[in-house]
DRENNUVEX-791668 format. One record per residue (C-alpha): x, y, z negated. Coordinates in nm, 4 decimals, padded with zeros to 6 digits. Example, Ala and Ser with C-alpha at 12.3 -4.5 7.8 and 13.67 -1.06 7.14 Angstrom:
<recs>
<east = 01.2300; north = -00.4500; up = -00.7800> $
<east = 01.3670; north = -00.1060; up = -00.7140> $
</recs>
This chain:
<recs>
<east = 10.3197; north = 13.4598; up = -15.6996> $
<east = 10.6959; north = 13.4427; up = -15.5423> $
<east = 10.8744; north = 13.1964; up = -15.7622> $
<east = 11.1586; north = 13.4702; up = -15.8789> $
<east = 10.8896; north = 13.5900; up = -16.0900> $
<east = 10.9474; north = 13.3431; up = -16.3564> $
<east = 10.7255; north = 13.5563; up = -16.6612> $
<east = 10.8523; north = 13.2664; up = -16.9360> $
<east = 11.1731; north = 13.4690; up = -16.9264> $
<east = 11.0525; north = 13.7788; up = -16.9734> $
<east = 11.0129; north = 13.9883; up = -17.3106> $
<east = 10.7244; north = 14.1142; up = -17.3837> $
<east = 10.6659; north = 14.4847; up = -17.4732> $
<east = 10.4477; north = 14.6770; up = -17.7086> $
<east = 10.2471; north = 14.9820; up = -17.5515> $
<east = 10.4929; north = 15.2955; up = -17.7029> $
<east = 10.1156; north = 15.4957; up = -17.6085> $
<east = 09.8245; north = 15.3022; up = -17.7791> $
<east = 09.8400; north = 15.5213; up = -18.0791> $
<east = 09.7885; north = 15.7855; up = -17.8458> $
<east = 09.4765; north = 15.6538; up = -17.7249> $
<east = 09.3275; north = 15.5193; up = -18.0352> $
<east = 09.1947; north = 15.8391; up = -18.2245> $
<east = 08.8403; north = 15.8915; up = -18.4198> $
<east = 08.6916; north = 16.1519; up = -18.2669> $
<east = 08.3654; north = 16.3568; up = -18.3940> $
<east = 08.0335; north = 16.4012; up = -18.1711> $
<east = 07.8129; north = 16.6703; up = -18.2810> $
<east = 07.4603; north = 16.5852; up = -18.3019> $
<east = 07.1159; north = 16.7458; up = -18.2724> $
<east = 06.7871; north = 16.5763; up = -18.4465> $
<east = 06.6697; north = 16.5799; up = -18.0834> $
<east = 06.9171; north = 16.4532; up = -17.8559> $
<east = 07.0714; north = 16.2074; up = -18.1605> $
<east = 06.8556; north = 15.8512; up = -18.0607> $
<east = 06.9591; north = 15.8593; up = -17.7179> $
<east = 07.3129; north = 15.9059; up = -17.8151> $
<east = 07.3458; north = 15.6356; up = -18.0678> $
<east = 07.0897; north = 15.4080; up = -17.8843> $
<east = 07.3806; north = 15.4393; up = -17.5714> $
<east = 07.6789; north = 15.3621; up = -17.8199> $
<east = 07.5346; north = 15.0182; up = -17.9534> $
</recs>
C-alpha cells in the first residue's frame, strides 16, 4: 500500500444499495423437482 493511503483517517460509509439487494423472493415449486431444490439451498 503507498503510505498516502492512511485508511485510520477515513470515514466509513454505509452501502446507500443493500436494501436494494436484500429482498425475499418466492420460488415456485413442483412435488417433483422440490428435493433437489431445497437439498441445493441447505
Amino acid at each position: 500500500m503507498r503510505a498516502h493511503y492512511d485508511f485510520s483517517k477515513m470515514k466509513g460509509k454505509k452501502n446507500p444499495y443493500a436494501s436494494r439487494l436484500k429482498r425475499p423472493i418466492t420460488i415456485r415449486l413442483d412435488k417433483g423437482t422440490a428435493p433437489c431444490v431445497i437439498r441445493s439451498f441447505r
